[in-house]
PDB file as gemmi writes it, atoms N, CA and C in Angstrom:
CRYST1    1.000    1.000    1.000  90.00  90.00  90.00 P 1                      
ATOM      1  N   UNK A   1     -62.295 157.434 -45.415  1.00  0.00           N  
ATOM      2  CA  UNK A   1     -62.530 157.050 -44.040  1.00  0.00           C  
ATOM      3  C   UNK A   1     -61.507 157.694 -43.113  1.00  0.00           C  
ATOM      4  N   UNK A   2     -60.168 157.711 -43.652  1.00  0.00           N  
ATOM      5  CA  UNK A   2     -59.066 158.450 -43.042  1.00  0.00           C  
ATOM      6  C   UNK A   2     -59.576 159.568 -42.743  1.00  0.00           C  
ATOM      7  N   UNK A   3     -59.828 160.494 -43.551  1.00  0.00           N  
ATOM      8  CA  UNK A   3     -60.114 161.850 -43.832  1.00  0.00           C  
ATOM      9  C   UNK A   3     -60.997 162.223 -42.630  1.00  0.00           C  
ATOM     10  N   UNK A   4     -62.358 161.216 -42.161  1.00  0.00           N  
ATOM     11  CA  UNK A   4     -63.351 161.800 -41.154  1.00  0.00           C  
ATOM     12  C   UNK A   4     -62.656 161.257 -39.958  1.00  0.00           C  
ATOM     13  N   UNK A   5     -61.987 160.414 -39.973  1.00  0.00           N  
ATOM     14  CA  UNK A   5     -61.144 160.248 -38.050  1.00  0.00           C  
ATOM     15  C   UNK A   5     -60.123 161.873 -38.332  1.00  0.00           C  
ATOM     16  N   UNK A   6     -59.333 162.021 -38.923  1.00  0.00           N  
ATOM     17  CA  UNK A   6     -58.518 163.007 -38.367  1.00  0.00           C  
ATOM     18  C   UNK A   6     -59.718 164.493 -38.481  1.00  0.00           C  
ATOM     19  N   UNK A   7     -60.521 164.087 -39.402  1.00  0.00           N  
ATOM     20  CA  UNK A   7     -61.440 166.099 -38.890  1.00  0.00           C  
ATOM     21  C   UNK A   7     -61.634 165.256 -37.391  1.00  0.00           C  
ATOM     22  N   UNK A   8     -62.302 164.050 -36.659  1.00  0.00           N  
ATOM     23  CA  UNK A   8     -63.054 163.948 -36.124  1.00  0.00           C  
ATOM     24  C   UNK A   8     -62.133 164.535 -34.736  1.00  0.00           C  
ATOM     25  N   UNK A   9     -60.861 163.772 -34.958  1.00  0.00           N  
ATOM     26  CA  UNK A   9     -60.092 164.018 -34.118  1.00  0.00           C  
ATOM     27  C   UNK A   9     -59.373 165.567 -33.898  1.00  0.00           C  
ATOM     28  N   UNK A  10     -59.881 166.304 -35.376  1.00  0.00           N  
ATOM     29  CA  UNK A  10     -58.938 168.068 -34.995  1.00  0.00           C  
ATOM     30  C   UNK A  10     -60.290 168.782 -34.522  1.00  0.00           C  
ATOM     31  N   UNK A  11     -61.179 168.099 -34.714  1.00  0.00           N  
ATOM     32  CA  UNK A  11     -62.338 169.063 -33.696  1.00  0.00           C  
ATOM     33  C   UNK A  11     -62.772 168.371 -31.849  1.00  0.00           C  
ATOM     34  N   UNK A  12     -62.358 167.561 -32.282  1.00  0.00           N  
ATOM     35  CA  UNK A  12     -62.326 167.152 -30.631  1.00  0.00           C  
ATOM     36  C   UNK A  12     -60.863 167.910 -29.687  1.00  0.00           C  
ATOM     37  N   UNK A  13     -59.820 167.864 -31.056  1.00  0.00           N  
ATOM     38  CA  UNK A  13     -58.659 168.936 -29.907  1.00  0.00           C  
ATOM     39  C   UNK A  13     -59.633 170.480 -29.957  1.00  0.00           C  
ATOM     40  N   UNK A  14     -59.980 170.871 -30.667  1.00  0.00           N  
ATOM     41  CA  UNK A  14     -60.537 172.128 -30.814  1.00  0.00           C  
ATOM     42  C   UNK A  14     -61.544 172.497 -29.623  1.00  0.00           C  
ATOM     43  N   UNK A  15     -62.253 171.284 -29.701  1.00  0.00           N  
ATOM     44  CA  UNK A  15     -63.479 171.615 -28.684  1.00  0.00           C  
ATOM     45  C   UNK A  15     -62.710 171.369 -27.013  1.00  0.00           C  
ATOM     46  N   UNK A  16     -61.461 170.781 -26.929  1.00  0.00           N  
ATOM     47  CA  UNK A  16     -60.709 170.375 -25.665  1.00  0.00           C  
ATOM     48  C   UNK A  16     -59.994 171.738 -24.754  1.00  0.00           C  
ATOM     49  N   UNK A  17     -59.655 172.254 -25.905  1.00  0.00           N  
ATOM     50  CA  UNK A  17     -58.948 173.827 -25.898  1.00  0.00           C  
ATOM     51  C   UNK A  17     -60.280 174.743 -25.243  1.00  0.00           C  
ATOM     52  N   UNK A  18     -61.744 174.781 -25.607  1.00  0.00           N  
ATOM     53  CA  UNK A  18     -62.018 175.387 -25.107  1.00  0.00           C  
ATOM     54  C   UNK A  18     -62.522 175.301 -23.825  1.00  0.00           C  
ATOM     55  N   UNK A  19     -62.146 173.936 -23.181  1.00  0.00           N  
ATOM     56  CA  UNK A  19     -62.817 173.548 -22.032  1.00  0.00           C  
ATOM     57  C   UNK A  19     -62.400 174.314 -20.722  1.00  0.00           C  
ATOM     58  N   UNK A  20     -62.709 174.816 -19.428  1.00  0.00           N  
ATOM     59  CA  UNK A  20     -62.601 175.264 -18.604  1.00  0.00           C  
ATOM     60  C   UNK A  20     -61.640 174.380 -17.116  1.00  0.00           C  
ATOM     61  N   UNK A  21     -60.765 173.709 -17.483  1.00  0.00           N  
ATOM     62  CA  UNK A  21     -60.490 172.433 -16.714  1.00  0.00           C  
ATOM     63  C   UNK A  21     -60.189 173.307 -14.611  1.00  0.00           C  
ATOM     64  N   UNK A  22     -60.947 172.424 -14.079  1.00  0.00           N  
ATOM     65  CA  UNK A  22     -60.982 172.954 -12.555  1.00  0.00           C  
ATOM     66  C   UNK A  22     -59.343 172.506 -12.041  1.00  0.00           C  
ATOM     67  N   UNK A  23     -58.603 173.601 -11.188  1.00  0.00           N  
ATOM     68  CA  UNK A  23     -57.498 173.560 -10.544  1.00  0.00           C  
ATOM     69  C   UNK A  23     -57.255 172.568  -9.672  1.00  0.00           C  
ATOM     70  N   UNK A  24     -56.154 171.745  -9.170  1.00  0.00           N  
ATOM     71  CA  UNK A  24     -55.865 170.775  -8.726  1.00  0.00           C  
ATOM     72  C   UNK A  24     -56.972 170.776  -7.198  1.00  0.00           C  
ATOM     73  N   UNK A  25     -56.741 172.094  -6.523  1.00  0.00           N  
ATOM     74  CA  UNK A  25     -57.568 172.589  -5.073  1.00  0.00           C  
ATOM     75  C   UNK A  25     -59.005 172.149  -5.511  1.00  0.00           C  
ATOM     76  N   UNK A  26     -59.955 172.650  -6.640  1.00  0.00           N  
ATOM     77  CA  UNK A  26     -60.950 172.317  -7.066  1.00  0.00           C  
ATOM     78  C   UNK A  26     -61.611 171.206  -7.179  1.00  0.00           C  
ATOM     79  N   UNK A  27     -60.490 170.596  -7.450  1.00  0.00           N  
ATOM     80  CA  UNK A  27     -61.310 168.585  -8.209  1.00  0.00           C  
ATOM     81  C   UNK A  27     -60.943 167.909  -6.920  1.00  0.00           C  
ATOM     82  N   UNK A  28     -59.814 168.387  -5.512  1.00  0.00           N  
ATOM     83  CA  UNK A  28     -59.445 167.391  -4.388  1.00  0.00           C  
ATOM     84  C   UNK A  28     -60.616 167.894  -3.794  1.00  0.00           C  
ATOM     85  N   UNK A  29     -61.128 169.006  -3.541  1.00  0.00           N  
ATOM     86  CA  UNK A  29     -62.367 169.957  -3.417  1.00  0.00           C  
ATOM     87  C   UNK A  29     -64.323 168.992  -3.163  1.00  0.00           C  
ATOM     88  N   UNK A  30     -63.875 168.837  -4.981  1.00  0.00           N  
ATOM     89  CA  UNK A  30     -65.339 167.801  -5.360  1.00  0.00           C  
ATOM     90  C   UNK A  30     -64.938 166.679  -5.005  1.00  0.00           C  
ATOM     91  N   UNK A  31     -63.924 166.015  -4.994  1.00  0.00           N  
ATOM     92  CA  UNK A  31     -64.026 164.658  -4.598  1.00  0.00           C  
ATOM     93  C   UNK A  31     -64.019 164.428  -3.631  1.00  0.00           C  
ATOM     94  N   UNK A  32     -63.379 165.262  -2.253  1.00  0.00           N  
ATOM     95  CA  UNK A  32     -64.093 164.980  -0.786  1.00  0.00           C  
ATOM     96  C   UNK A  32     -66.003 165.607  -0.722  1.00  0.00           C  
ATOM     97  N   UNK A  33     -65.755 166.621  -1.597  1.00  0.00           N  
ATOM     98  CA  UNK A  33     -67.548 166.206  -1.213  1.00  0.00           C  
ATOM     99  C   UNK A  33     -68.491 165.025  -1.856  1.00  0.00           C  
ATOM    100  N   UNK A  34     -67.752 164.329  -2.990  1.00  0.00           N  
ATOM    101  CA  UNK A  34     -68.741 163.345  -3.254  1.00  0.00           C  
ATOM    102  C   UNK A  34     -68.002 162.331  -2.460  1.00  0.00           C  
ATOM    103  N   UNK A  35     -66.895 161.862  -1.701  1.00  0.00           N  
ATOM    104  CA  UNK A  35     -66.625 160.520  -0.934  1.00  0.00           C  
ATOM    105  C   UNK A  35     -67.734 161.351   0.419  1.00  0.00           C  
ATOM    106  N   UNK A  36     -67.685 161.978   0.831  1.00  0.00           N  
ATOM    107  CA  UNK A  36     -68.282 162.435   2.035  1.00  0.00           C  
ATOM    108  C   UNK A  36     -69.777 162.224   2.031  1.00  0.00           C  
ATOM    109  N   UNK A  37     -70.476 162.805   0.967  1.00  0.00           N  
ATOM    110  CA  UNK A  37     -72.039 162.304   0.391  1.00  0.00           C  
ATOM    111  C   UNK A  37     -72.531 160.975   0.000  1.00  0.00           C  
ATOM    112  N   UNK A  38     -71.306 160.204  -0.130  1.00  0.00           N  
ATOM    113  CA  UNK A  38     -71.543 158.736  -0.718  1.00  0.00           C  
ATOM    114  C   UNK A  38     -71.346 157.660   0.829  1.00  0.00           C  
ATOM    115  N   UNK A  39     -70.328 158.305   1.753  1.00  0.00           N  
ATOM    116  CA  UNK A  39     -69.987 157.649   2.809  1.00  0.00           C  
ATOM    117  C   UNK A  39     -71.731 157.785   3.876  1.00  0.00           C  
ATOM    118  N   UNK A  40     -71.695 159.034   4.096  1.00  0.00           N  
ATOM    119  CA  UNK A  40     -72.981 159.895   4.781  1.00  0.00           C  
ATOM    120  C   UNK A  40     -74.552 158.640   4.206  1.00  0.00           C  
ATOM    121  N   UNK A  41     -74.017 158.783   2.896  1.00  0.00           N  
ATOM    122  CA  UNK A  41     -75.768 158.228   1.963  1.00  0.00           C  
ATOM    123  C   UNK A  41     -75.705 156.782   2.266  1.00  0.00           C  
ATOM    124  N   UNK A  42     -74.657 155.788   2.414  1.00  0.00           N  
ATOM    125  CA  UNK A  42     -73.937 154.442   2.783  1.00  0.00           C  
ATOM    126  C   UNK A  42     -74.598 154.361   4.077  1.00  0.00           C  
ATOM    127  N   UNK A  43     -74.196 155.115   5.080  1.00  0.00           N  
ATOM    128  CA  UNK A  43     -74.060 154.906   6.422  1.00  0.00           C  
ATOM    129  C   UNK A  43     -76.016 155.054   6.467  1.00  0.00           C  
ATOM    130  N   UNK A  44     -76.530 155.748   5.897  1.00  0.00           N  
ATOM    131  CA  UNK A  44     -78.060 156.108   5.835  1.00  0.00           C  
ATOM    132  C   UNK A  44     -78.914 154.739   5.613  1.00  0.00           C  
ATOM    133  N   UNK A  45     -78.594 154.400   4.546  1.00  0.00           N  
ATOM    134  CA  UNK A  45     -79.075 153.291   4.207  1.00  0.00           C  
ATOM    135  C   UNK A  45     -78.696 151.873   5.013  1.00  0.00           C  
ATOM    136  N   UNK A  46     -77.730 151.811   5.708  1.00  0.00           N  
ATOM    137  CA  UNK A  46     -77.183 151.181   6.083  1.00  0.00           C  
ATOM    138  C   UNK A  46     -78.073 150.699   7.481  1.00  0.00           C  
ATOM    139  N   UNK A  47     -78.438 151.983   8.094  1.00  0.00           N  
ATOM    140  CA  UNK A  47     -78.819 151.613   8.979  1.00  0.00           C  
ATOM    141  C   UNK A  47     -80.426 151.448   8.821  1.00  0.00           C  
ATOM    142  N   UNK A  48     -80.464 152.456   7.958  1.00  0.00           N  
ATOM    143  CA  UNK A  48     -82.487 152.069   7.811  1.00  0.00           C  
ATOM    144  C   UNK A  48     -82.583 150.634   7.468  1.00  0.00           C  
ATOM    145  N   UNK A  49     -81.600 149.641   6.778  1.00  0.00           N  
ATOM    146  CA  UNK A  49     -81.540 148.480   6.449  1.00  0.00           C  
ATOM    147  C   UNK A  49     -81.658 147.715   7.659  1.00  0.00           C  
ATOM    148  N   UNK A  50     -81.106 148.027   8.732  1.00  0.00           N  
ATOM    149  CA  UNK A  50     -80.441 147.174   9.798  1.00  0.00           C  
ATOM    150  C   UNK A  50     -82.067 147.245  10.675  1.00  0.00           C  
ATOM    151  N   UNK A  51     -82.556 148.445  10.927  1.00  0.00           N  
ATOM    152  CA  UNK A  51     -84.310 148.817  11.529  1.00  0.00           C  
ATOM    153  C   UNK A  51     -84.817 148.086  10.910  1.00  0.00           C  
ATOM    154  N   UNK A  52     -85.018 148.201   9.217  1.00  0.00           N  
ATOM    155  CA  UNK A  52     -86.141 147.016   8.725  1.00  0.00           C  
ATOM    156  C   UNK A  52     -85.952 145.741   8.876  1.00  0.00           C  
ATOM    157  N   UNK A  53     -85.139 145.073   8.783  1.00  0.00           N  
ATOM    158  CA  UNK A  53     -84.722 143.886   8.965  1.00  0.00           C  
ATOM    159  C   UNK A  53     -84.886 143.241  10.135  1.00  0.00           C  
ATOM    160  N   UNK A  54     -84.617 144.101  11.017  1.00  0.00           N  
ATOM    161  CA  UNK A  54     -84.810 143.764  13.073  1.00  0.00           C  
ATOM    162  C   UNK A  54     -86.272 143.617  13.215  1.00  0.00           C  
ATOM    163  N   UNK A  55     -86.459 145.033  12.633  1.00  0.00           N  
ATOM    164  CA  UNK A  55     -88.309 144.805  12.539  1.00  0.00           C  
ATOM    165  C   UNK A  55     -89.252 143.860  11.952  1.00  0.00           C  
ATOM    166  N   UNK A  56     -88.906 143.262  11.028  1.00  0.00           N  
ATOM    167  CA  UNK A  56     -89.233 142.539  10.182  1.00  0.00           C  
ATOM    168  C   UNK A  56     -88.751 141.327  10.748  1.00  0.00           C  
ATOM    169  N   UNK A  57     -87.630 140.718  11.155  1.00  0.00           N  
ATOM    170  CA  UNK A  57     -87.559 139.814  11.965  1.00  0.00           C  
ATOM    171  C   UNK A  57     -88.387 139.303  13.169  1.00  0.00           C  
ATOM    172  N   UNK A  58     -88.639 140.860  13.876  1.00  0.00           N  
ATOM    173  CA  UNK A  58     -89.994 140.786  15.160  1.00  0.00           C  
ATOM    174  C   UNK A  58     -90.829 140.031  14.508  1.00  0.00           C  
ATOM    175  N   UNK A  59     -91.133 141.031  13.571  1.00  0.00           N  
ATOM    176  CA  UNK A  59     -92.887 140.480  13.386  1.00  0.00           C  
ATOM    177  C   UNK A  59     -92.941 138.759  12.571  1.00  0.00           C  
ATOM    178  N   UNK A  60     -91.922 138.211  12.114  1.00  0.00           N  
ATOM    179  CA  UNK A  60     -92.427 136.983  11.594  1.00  0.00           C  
ATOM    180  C   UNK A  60     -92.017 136.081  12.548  1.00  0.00           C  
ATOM    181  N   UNK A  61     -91.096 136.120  13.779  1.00  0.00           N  
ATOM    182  CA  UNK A  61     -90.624 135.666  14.974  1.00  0.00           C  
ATOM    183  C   UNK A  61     -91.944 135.472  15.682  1.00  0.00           C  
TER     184      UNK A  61                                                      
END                                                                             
């Protein structure tokens, strides 16, 4: 059982080594575009929520 955690674990360093990891500029990069797409998609919904609801208030008012 020993034997298959440490292969399991010298091919997971193996496969880690070959990974491509993005530069510090890169990942501050993606993460203002996904807070920016998530804030943008928030604010979207947010308000189509606020129309249906008003509207929907009319009509059973």
């Amino acid at each position: 059982m020993f034997a298959k955690i440490n292969n399991f674990i010298s091919e997971v360093t193996v496969e880690l080594k070959k990974v491509s990891w993005p530069t510090r500029n890169e990942l501050i990069g993606s993460t203002m575009v996904v807070i920016v797409s998530v804030a943008a998609m928030a604010t979207y919904i947010g308000i189509c929520d606020f129309i249906f609801s008003k509207s929907i208030h009319l009509i059973i008012k």
